[in-house]
Backbone as JSON Lines, residues from 0, in Angstrom:
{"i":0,"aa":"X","n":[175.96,13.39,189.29],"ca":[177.38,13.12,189.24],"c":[177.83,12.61,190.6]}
{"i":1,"aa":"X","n":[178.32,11.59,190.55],"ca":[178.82,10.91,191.78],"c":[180.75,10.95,192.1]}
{"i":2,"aa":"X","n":[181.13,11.32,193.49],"ca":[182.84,11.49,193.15],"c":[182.87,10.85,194.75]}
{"i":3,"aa":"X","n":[183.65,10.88,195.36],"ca":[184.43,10.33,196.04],"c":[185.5,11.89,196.44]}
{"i":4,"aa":"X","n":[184.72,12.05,198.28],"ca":[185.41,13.04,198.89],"c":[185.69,12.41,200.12]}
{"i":5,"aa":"X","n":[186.58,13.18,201.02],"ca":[187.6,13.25,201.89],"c":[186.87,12.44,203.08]}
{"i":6,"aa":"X","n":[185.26,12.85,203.32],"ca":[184.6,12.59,203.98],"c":[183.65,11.56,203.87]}
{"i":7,"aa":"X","n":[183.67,10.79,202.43],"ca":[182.91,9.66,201.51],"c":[182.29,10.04,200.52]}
{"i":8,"aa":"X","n":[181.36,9.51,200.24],"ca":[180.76,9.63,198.8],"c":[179.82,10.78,198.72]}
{"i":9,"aa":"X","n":[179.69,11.15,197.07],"ca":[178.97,12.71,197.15],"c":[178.22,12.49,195.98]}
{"i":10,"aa":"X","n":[176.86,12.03,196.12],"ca":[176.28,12.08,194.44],"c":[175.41,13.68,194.67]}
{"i":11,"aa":"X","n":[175.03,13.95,193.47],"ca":[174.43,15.2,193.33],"c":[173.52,15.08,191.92]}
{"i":12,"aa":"X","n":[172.53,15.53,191.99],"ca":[171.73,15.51,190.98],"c":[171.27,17.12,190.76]}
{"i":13,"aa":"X","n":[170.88,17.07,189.75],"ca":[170.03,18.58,189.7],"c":[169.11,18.83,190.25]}
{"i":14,"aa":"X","n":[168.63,19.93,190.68],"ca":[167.61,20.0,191.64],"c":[166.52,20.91,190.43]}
{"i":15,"aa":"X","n":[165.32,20.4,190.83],"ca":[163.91,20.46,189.75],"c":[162.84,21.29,190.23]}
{"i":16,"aa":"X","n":[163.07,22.44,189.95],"ca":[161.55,23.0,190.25],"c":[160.05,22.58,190.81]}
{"i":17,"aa":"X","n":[159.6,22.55,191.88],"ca":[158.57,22.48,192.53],"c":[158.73,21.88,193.95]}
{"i":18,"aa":"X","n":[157.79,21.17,194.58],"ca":[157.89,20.55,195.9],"c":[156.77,19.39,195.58]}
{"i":19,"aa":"X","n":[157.39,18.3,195.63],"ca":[156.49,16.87,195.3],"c":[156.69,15.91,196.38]}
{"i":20,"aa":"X","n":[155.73,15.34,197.06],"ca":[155.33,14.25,198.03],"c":[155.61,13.13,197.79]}
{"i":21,"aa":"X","n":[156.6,12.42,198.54],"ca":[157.23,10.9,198.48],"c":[158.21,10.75,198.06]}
{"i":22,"aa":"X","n":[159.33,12.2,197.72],"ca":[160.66,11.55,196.51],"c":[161.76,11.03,197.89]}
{"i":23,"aa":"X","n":[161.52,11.33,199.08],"ca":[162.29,10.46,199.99],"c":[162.03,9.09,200.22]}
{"i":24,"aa":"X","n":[160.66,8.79,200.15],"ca":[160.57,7.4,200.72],"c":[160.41,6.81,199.14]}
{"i":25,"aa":"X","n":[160.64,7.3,198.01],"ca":[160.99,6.92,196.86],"c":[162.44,6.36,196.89]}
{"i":26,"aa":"X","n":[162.9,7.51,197.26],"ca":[164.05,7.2,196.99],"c":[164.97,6.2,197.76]}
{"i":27,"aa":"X","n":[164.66,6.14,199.34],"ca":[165.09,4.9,200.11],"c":[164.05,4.13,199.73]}
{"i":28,"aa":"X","n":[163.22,3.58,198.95],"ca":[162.59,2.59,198.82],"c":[163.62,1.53,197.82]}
{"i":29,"aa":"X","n":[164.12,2.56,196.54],"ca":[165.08,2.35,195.34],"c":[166.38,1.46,196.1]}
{"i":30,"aa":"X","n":[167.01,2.7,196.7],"ca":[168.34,2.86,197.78],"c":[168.15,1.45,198.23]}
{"i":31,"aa":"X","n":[167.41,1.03,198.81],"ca":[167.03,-0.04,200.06],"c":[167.34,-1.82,199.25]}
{"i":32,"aa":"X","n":[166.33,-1.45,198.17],"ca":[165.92,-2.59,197.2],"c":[168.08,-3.15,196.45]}
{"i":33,"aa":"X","n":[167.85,-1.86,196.3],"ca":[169.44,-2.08,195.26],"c":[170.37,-2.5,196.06]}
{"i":34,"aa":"X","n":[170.68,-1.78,197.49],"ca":[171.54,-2.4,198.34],"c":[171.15,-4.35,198.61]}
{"i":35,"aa":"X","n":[169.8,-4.45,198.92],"ca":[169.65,-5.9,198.98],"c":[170.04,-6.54,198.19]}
{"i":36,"aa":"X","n":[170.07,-6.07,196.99],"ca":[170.37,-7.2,195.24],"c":[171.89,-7.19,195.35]}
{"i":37,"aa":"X","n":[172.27,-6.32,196.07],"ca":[173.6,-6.59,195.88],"c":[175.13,-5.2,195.28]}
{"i":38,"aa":"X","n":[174.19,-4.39,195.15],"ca":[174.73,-3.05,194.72],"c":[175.22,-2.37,195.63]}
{"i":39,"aa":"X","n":[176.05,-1.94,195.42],"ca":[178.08,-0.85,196.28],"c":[176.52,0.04,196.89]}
{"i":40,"aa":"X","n":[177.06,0.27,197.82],"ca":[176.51,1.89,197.92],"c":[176.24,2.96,197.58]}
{"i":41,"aa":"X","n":[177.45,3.38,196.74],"ca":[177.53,4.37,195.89],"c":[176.52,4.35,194.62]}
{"i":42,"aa":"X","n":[176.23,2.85,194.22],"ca":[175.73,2.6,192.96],"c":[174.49,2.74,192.77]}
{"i":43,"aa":"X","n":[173.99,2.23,194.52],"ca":[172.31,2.4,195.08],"c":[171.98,3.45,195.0]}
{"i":44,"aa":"X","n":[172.86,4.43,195.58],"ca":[172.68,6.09,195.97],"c":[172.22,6.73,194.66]}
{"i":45,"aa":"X","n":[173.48,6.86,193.52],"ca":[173.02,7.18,192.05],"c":[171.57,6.26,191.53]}
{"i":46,"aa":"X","n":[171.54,4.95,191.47],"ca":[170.26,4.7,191.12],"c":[169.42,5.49,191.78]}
{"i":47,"aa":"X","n":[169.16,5.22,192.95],"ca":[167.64,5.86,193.52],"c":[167.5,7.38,192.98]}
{"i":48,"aa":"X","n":[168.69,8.25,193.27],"ca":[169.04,9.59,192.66],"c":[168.13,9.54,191.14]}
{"i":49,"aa":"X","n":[168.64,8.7,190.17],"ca":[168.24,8.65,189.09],"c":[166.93,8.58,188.66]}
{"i":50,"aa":"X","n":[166.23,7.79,189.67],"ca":[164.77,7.13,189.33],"c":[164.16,8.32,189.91]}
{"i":51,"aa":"X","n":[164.34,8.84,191.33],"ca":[163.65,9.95,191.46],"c":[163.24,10.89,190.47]}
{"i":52,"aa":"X","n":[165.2,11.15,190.18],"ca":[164.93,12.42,188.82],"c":[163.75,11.97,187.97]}
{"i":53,"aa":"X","n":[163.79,11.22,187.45],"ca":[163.17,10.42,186.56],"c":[161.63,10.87,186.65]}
{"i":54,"aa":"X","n":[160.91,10.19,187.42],"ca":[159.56,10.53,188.16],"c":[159.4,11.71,188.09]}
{"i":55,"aa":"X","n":[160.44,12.41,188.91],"ca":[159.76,13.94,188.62],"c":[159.9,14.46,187.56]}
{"i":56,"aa":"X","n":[160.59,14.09,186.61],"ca":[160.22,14.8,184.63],"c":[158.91,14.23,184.59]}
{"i":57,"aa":"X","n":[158.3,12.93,185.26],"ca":[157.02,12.56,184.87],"c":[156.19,13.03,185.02]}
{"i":58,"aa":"X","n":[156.27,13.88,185.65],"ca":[154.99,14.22,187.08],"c":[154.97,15.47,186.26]}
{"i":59,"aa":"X","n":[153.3,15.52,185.92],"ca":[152.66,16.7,185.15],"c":[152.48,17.93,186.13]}
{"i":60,"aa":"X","n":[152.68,17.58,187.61],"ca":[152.09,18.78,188.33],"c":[152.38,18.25,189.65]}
{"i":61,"aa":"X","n":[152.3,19.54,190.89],"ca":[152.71,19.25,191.98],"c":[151.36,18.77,192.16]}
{"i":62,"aa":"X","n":[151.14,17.48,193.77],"ca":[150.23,16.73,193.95],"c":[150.38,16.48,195.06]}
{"i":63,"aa":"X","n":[149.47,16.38,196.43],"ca":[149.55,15.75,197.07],"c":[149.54,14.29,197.54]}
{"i":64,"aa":"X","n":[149.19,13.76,195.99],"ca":[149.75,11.95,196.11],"c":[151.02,11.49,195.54]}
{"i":65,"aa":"X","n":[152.01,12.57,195.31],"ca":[153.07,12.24,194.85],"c":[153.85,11.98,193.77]}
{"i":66,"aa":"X","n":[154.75,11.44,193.57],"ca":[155.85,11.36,191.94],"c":[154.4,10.68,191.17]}
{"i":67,"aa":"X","n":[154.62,10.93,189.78],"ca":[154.58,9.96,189.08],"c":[155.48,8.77,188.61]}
{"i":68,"aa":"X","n":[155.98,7.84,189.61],"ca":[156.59,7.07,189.08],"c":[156.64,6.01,188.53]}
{"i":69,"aa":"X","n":[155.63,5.15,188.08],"ca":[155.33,4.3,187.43],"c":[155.8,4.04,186.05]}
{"i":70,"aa":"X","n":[155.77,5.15,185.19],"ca":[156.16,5.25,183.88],"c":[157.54,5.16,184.1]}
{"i":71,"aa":"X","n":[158.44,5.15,185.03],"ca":[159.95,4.87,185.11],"c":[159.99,3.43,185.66]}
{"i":72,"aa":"X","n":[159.49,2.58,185.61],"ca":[159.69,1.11,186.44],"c":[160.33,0.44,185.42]}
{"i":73,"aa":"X","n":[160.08,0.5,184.29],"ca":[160.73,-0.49,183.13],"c":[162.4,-0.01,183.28]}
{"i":74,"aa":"X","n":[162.51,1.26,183.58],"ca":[164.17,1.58,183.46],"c":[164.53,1.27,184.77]}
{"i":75,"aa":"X","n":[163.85,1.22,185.54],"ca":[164.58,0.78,186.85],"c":[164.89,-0.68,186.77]}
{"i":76,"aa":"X","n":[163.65,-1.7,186.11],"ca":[163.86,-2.9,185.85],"c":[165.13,-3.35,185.26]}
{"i":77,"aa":"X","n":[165.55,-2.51,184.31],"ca":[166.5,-2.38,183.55],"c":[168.06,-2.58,184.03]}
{"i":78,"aa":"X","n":[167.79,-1.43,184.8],"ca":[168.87,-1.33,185.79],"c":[169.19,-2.12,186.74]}
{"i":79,"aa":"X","n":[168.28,-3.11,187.04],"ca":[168.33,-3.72,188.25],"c":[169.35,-5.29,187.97]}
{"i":80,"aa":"X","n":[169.29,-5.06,186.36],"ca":[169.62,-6.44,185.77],"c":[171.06,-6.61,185.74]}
């Protein structure tokens, strides 16, 4: 859920059981890409937010190589459009 406070923008996602490797540089990887195409800030922030979540419903198990995120690229594609 994304709102708009006193101090700027506030997205929040649910937070997911375990500890998984890469959902930061996942997530400014997302963040980074979307701001270049052309997306608000706010809009980047919730995407990347999203795709993370995403990955980690994928991810069968904690790992030291990280999300499974691959199986979410078609919805990011999606999104990107």
């Amino acid at each position: 859920t994304g709102f708009l406070t006193q101090d700027g923008f506030l997205y929040q996602a649910d937070k997911l059981p375990g500890h998984y490797h890469g959902t930061g540089d996942l997530f400014a990887a997302v963040f980074a890409g979307a701001t270049a195409q052309g997306k608000k800030l706010e809009d980047a922030a919730a995407l990347a937010a999203n795709f993370v979540e995403r990955a980690l419903q994928n991810t069968k198990k904690e790992t030291p190589f990280g999300v499974e995120f691959e199986t979410s690229l078609p919805w990011l594609w999606e999104q990107m459009q």
